[in-house]
C-alpha positions in Angstrom: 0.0 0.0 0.0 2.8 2.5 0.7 4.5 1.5 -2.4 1.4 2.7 -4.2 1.4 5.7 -2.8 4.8 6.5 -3.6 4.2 5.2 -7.3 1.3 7.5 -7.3 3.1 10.5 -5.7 6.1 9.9 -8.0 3.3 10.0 -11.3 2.2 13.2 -10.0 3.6 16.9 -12.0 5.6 19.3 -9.8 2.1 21.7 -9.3 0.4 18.5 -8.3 3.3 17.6 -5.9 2.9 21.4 -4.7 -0.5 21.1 -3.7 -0.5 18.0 -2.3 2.1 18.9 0.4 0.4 22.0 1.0 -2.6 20.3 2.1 -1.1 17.4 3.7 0.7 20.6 5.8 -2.8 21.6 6.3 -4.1 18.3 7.2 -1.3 18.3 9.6 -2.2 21.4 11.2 -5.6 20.8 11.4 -5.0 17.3 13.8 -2.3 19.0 15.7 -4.6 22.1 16.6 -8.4 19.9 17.0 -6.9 16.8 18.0 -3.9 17.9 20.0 -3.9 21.6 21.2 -7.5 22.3 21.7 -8.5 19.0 24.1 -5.3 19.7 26.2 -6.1 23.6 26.6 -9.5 22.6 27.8 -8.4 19.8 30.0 -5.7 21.9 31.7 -9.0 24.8 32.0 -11.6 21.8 33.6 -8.4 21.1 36.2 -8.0 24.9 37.0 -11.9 24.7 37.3 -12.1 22.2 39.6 -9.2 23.3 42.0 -10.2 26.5 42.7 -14.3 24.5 43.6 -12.3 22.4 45.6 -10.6 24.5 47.4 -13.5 26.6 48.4 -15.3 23.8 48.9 -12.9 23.2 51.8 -13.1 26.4 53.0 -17.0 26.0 53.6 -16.0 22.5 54.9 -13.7 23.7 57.6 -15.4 26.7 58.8 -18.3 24.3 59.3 -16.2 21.4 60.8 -14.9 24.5 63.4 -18.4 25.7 64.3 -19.4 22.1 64.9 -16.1 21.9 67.4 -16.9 25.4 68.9 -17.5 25.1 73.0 -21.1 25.4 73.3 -20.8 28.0 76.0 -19.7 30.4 73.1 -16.2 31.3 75.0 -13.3 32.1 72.4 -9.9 30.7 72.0 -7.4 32.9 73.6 -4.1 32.9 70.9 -0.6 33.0 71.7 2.1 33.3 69.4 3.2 35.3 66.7 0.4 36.5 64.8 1.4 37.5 61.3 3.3 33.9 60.9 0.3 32.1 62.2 -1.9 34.2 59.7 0.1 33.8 56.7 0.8 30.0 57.3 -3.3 29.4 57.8 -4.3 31.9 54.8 -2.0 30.0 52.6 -2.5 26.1 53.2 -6.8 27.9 52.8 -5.5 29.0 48.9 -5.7 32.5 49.1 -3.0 34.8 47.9 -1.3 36.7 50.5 0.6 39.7 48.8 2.1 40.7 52.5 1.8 40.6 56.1 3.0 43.3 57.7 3.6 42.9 62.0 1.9 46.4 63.8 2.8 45.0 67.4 2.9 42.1 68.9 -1.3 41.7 68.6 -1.6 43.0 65.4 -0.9 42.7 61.8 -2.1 44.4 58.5 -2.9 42.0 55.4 -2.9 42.5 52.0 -4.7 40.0 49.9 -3.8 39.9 45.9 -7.2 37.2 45.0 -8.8 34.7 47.1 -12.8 33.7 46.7 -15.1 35.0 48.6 -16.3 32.3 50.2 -12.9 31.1 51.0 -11.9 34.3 52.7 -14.7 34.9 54.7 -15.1 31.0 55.7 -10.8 31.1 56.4 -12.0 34.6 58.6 -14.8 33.0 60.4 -12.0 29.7 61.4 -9.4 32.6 62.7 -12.2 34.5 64.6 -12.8 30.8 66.4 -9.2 30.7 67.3 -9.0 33.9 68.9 -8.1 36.3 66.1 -10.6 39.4 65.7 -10.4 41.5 61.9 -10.7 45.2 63.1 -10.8 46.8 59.5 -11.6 44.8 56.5 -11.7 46.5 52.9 -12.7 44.0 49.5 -12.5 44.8 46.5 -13.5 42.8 43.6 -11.4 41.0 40.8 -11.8 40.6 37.5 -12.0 36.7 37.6 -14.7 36.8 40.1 -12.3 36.4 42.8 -11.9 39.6 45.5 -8.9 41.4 46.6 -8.8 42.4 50.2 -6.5 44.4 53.0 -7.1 43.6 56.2 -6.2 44.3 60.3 -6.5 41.6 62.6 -5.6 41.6 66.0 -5.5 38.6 68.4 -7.8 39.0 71.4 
């Protein structure tokens, strides 16, 4: 079979060998982009998809794993230790982006939050609050993903 297609190829003029490359080039480019590029772009998009509803998923998760654990009497957590690691380390392991923490005193930090979801935020804010951390100023700003940009002052209790 391949030796008739060469004997055919070989019969062909030097226009007709032309065109034929050209649009076996184009046949070419046409698997590479439908059958190569395009399912792997929108595999790798499904994947981002479904991290960043997993991760929020968590959040909601979490804060309602806390509330469940929360002393019924309603008393709050007093924290010890230093404040802006323990917020950085808990507001990254949540997925949000932490641009900076910046240490006020020892009981209080300012936050600046590049893009986290909402829901993700405020659930991660709620689980702090639980564990003795209060937000005294909180300013959010949305994204342009759908995602929100914040800068905040907490304070341990």
């Amino acid at each position: 079979m391949i030796n008739n297609a060469r004997n055919w190829f070989v019969g062909l003029s030097q226009r007709e060998k032309i065109l034929v490359g050209f649009a076996g080039l184009l046949l070419a480019g046409l698997v590479g982009y439908y059958g190569i590029a395009r399912p792997t772009f929108g595999a790798m998009t499904a994947a981002e998809q479904r991290y960043v509803d997993a991760v929020e998923q968590q959040a909601r998760i979490e804060a309602k794993v806390a509330a469940l654990q929360q002393p019924v009497d309603g008393t709050v957590v007093k924290f010890s230790g230093a404040i802006d690691a323990f917020v950085g380390q808990s507001a990254g392991e949540t997925g949000i982006a932490v641009a900076s923490v910046t240490p006020q005193s020892g009981s209080r930090v300012n936050m600046v939050v590049e893009s986290a979801k909402p829901t993700a935020l405020f659930g991660w804010l709620a689980r702090i609050e639980r564990e003795g951390i209060a937000v005294e100023s909180l300013s959010a700003n949305p994204t342009d993903s759908g995602a929100i940009s914040a800068t905040l002052t907490l304070r341990s209790h």
